[in-house]
C-alpha atoms as a printed R data frame, in Angstrom:
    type eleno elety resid chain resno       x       y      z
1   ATOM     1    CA   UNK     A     1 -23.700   5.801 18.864
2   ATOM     2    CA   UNK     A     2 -25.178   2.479 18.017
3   ATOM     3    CA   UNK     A     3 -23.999  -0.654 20.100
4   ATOM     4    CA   UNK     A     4 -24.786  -3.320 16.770
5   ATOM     5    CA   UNK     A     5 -24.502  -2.701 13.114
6   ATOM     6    CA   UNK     A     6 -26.333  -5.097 10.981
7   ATOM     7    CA   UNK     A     7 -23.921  -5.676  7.998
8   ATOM     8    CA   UNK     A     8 -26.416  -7.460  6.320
9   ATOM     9    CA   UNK     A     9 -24.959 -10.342  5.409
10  ATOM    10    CA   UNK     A    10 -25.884 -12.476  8.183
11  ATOM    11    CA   UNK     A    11 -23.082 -11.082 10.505
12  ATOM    12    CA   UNK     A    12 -23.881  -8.589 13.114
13  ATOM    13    CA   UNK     A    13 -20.815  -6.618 14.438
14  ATOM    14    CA   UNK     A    14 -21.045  -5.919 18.789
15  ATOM    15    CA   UNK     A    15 -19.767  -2.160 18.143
16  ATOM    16    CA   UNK     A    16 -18.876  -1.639 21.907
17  ATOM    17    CA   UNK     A    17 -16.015  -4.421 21.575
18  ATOM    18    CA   UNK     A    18 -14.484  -1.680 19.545
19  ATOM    19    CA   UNK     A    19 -16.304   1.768 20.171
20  ATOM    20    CA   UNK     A    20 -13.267   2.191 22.819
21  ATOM    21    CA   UNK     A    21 -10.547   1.003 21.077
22  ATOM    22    CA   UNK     A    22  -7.219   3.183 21.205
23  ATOM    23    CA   UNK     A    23  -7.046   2.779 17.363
24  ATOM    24    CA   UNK     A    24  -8.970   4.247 14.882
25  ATOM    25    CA   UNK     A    25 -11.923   2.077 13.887
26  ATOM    26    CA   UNK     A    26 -13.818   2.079 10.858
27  ATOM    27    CA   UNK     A    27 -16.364   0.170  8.955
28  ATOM    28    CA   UNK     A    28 -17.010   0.522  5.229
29  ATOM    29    CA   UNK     A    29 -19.201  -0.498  2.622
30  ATOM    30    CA   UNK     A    30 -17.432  -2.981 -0.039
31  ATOM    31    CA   UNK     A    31 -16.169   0.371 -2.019
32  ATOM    32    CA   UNK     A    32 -14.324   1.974  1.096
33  ATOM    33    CA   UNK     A    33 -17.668   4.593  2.153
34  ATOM    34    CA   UNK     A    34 -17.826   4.753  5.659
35  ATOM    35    CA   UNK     A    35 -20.514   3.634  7.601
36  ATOM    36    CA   UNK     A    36 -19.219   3.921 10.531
37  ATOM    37    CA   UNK     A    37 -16.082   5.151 12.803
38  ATOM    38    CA   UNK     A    38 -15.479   5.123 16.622
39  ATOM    39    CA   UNK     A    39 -14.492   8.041 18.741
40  ATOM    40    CA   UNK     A    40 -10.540   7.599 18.785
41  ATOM    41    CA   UNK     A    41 -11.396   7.861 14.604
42  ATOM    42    CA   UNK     A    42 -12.958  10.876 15.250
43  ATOM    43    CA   UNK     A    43 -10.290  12.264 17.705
44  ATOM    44    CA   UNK     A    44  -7.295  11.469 15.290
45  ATOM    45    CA   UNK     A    45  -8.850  13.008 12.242
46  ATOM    46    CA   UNK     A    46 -11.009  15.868 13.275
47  ATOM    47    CA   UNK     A    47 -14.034  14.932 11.361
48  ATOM    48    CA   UNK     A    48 -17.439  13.467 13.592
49  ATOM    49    CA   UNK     A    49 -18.785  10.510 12.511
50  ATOM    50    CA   UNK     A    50 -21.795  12.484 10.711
51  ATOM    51    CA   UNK     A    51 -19.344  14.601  8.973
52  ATOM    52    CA   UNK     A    52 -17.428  10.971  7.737
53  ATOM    53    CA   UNK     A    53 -20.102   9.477  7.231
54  ATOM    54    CA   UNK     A    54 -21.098   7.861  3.450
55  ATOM    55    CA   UNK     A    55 -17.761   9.403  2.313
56  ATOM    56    CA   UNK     A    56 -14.915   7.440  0.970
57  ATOM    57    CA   UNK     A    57 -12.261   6.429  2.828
58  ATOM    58    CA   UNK     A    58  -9.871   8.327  0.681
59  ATOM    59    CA   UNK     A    59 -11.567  11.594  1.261
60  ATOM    60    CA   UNK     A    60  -8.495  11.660  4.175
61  ATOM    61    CA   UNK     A    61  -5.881  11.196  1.444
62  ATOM    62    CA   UNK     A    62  -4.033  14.663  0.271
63  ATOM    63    CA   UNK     A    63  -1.455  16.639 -1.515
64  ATOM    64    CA   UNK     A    64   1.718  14.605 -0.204
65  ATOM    65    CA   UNK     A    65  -0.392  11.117  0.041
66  ATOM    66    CA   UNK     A    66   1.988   8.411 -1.510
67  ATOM    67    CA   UNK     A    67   0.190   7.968 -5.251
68  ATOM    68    CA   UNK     A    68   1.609   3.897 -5.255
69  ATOM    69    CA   UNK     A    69   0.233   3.386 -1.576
70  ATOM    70    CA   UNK     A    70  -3.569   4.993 -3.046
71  ATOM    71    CA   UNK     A    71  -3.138   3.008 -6.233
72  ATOM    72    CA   UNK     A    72  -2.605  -0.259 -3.983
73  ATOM    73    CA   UNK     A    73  -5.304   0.071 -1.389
74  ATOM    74    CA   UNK     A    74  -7.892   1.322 -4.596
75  ATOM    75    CA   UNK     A    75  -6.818  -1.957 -6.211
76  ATOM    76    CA   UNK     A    76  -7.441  -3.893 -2.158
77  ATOM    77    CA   UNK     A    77 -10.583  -2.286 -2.140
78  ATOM    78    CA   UNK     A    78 -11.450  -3.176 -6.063
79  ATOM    79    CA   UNK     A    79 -10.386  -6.934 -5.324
80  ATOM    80    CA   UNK     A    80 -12.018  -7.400 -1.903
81  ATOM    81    CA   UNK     A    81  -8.569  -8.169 -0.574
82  ATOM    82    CA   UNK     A    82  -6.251  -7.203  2.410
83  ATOM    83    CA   UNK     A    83  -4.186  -4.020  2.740
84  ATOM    84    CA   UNK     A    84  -1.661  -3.057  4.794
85  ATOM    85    CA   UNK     A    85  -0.360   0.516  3.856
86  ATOM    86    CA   UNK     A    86   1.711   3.401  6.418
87  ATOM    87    CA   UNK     A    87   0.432   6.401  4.370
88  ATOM    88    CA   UNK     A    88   0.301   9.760  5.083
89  ATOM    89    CA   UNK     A    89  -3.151  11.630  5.713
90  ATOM    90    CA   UNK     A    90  -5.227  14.575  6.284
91  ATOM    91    CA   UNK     A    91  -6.696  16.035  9.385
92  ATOM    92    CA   UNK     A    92  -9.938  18.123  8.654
93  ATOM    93    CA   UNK     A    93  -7.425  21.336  9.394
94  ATOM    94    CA   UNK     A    94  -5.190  19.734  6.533
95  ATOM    95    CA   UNK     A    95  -2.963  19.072  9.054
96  ATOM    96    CA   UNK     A    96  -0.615  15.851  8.042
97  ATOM    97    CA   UNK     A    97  -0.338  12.847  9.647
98  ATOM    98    CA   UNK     A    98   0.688   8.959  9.680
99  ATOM    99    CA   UNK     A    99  -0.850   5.880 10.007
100 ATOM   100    CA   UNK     A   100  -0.210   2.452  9.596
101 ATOM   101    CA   UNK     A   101  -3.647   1.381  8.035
102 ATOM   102    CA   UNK     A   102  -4.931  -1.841  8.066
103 ATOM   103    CA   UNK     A   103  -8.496  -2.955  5.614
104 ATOM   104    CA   UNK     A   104  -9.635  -6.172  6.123
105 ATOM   105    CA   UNK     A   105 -12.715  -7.671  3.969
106 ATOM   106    CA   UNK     A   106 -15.547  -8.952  5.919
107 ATOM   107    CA   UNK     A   107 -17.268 -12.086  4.467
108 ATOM   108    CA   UNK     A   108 -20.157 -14.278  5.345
109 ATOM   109    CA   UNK     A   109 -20.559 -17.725  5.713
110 ATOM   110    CA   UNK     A   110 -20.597 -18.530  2.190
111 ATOM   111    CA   UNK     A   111 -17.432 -16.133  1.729
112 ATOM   112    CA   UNK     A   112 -19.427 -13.435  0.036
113 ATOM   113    CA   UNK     A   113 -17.466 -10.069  0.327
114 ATOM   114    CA   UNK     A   114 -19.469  -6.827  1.334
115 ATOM   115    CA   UNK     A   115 -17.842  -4.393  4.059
116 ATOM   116    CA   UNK     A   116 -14.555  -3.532  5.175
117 ATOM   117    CA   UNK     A   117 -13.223  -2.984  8.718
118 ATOM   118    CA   UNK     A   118 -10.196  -0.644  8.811
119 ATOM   119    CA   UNK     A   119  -7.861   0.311 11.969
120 ATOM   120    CA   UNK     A   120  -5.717   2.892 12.141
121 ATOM   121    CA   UNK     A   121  -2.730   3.162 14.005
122 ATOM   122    CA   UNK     A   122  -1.191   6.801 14.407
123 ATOM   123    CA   UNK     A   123   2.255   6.533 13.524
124 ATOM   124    CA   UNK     A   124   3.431  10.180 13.711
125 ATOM   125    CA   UNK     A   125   5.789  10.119 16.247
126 ATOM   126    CA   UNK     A   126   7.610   7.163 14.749
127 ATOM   127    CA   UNK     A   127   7.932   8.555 11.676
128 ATOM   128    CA   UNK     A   128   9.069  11.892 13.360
129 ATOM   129    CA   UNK     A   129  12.013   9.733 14.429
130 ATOM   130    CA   UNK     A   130  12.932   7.931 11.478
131 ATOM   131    CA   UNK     A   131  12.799  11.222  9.564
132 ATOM   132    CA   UNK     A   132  15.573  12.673 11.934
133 ATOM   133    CA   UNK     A   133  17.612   9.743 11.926
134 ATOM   134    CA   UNK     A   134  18.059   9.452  8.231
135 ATOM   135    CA   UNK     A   135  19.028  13.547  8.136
136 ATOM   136    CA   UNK     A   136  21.215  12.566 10.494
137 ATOM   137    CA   UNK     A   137  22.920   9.740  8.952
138 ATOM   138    CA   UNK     A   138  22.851  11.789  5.888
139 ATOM   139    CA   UNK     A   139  24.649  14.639  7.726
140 ATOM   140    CA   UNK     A   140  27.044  11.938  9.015
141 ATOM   141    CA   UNK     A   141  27.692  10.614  5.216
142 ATOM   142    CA   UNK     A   142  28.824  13.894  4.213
143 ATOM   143    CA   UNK     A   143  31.560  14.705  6.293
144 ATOM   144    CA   UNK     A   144  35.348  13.822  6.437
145 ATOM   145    CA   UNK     A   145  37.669  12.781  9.076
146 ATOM   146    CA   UNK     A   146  41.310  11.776  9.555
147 ATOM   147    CA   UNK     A   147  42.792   9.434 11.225
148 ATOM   148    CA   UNK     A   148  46.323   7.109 10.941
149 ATOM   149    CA   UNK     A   149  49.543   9.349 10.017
150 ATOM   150    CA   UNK     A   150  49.846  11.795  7.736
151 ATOM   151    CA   UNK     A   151  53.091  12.089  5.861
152 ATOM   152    CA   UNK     A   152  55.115  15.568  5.538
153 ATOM   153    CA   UNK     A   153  57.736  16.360  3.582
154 ATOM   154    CA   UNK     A   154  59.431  18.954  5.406
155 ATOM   155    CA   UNK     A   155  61.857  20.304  2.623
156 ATOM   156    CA   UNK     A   156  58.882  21.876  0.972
157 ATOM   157    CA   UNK     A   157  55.606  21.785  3.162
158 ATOM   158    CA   UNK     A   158  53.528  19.225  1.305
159 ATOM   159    CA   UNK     A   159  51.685  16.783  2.782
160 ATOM   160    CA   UNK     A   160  50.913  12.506  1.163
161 ATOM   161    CA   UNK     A   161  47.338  12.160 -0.279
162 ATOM   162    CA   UNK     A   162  45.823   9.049 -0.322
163 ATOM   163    CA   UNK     A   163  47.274   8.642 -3.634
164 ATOM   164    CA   UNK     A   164  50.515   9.089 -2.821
165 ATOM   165    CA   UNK     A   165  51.129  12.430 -4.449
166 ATOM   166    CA   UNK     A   166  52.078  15.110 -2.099
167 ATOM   167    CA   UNK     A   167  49.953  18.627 -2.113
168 ATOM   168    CA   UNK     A   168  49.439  21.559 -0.295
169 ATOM   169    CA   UNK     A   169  48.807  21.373  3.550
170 ATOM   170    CA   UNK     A   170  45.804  23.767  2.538
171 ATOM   171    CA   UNK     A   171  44.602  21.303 -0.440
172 ATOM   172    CA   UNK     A   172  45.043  18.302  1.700
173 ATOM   173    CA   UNK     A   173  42.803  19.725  4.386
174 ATOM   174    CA   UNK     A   174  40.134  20.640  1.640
175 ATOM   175    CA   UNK     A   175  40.301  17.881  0.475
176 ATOM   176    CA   UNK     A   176  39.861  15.621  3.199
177 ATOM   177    CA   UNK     A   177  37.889  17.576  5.949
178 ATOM   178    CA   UNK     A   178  35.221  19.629  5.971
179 ATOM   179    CA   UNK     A   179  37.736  22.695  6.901
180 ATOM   180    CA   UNK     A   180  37.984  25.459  4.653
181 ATOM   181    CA   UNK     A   181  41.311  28.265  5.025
182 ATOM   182    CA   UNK     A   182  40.980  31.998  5.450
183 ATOM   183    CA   UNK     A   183  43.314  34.763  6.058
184 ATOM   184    CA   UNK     A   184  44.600  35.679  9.219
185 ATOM   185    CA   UNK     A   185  48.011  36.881 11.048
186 ATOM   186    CA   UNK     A   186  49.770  35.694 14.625
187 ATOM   187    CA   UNK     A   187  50.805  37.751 17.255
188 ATOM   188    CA   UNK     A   188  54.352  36.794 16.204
189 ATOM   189    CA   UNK     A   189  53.822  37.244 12.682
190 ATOM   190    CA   UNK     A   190  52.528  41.451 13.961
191 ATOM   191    CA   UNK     A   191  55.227  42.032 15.970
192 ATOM   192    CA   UNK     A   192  57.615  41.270 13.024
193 ATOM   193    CA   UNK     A   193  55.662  43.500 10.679
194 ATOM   194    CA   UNK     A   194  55.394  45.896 13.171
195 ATOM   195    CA   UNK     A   195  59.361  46.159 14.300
196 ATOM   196    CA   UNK     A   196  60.246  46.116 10.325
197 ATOM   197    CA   UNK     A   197  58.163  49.268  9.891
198 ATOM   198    CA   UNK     A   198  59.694  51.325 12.359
């Protein structure tokens, strides 16, 4: 792996302060092709440096990539500007996978724009998380609970809704829980069916 990478502008990039870098590393051209990636690059996506190599960056974009987050880092890499994107991408297996991705424009002296250095921070795990908090809290949204008293009027069995008209037992608890009715019979309730038959 080379040690320097002459980016031709007058700037000459010490590739080992990076080659070993937990993050994924890469260096583009001033459209996004790669001219180079370090190993934890090639660890994270599956794809050797020769097999990256002179392809765009967005070759790693896929199916489920967010379109706005590929139409703002194209428009980054159109204007020479920074980007700071957590997209998903593609492992060389098409296996999915996040990032929080980071371009940054390189310029020389006299501010003239050519290359692009982009890390890559896996973010997979995190996500993992956040995705199984928000089912949770969605799980959480949709269910019912009781609390305080509930009012009974014991003449006829019917219970106070919330808006002040009394229902069912059976329609309250519909209504306010997640508890559905079915059919069943006591003990007590058998042994009275079962002395009236004989």
């Amino acid at each position: 792996m080379k040690q320097n990478l002459n980016l031709n502008t007058g700037i000459s990039i010490d590739l080992s302060l990076i080659a070993h870098s937990s993050d994924s590393i890469v260096i583009t051209d001033s459209k996004a092709n790669i001219l180079w990636v370090n190993p934890s690059f090639e660890h994270l996506t599956s794809y050797s440096f020769e097999q990256a190599f002179q392809k765009p960056l967005f070759f790693l974009f896929g199916t489920f990539t967010d379109k706005e987050a590929i139409d703002r880092i194209q428009e980054a890499v159109q204007r020479g500007v920074s980007s700071n994107e957590e997209i998903l991408l593609y492992r060389k297996s098409d296996e999915p996978f996040w990032v929080s991705l980071n371009l940054t424009p390189v310029r020389n002296e006299k501010h003239v724009f050519s290359h692009f250095i982009g890390v890559m921070r896996d973010i997979t795990a995190r996500k993992e998380v956040e995705r199984q908090v928000a089912r949770l809290q969605a799980q959480l949204a949709g269910m019912k609970y009781l609390d305080g008293w509930i009012v009974q009027c014991a003449w006829n069995k019917t219970v106070r809704d919330k808006k002040g008209q009394f229902i069912s037992l059976e329609k309250f608890v519909e209504r306010y829980t997640d508890a559905r009715f079915t059919h069943g019979i006591s003990p007590e309730a058998s042994e009275r069916v079962k002395k009236k038959k004989s």
